[in-house]
C-alpha positions in Angstrom: -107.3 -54.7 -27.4 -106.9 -52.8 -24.3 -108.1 -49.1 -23.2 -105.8 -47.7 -21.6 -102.8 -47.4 -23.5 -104.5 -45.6 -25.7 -105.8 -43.2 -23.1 -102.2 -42.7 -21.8 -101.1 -42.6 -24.9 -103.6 -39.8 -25.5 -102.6 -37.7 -22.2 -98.9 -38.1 -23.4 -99.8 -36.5 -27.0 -101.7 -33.4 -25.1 -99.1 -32.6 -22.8 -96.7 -32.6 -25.6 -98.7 -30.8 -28.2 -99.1 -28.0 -24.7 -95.6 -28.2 -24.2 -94.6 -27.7 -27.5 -97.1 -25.2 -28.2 -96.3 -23.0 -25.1 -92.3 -23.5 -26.1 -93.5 -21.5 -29.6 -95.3 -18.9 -27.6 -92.3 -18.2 -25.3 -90.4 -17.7 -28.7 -92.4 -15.2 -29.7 -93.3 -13.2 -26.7 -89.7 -13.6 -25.4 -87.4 -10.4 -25.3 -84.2 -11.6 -25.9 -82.2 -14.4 -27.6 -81.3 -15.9 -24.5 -84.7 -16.0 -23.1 -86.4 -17.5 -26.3 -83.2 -20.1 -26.7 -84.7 -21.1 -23.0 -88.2 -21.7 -24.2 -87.4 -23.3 -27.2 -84.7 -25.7 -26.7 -85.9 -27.4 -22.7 -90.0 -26.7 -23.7 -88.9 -28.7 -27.5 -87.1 -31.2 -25.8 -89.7 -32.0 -23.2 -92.9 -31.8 -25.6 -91.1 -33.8 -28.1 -90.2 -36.6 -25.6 -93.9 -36.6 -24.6 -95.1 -37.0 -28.2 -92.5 -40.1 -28.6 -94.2 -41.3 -25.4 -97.7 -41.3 -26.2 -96.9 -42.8 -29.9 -94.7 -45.5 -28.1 -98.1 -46.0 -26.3 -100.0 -46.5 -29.3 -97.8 -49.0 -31.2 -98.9 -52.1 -28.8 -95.9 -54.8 -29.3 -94.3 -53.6 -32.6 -90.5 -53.8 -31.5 -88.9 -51.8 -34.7 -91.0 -49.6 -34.1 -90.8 -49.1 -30.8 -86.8 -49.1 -31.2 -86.9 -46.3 -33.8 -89.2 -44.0 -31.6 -86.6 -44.7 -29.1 -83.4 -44.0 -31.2 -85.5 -40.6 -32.4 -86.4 -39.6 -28.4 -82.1 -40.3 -27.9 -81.1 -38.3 -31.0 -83.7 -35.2 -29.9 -82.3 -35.5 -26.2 -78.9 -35.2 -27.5 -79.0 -32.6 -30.4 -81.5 -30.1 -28.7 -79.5 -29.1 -25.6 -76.0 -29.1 -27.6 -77.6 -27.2 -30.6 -79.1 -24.7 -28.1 -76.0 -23.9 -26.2 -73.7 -23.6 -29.2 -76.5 -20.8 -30.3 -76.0 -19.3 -26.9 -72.4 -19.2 -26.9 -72.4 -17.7 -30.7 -74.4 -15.0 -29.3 -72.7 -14.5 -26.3 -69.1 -14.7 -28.3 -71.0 -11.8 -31.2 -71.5 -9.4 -28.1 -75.2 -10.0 -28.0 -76.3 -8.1 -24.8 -78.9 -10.0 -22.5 -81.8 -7.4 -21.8 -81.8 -7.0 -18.1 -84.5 -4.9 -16.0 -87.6 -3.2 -18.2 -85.6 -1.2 -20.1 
């Protein structure tokens, strides 16, 4: 068995575990809806990709699985923009405010 798709397999999983991690924190320290929909929804999308990556890494040759991490990665690339813009514009259409300048 070879090394080194299990180290890249390994950076994948830490960049995705920082991105998703940082994606939480942006929810929480976020002002407004439309900021923390930001974080969320393009941080999500982009750790969870990475996390797909590095586990496609690990699985070495196993095709069903392989195909199912792929149909997952499609399905989370699909839903996660779409979800987060129909939360937007359900905001936006309930007269939710952005918060603009330090007030």
């Amino acid at each position: 068995m070879m090394e080194w798709p299990i180290w890249i397999g390994g950076a994948f999983l830490l960049v995705g575990t920082f991105l998703c991690v940082s994606g939480t924190l942006g929810v929480l320290r976020f002002p407004d809806i439309y900021t923390r929909l930001h974080a969320a929804s393009v941080t999500d999308t982009m750790g969870g990709g990475c996390i797909l990556m590095g586990l496609a890494f690990w699985v070495e040759g196993e095709w069903l699985v392989l195909g199912k991490l792929a149909w997952i990665f499609l399905f989370l690339l699909l839903t996660s923009p779409t979800s987060g813009h129909a939360i937007a514009k359900a905001a936006l259409t309930g007269g939710v405010k952005p918060k603009l300048g330090s007030d």
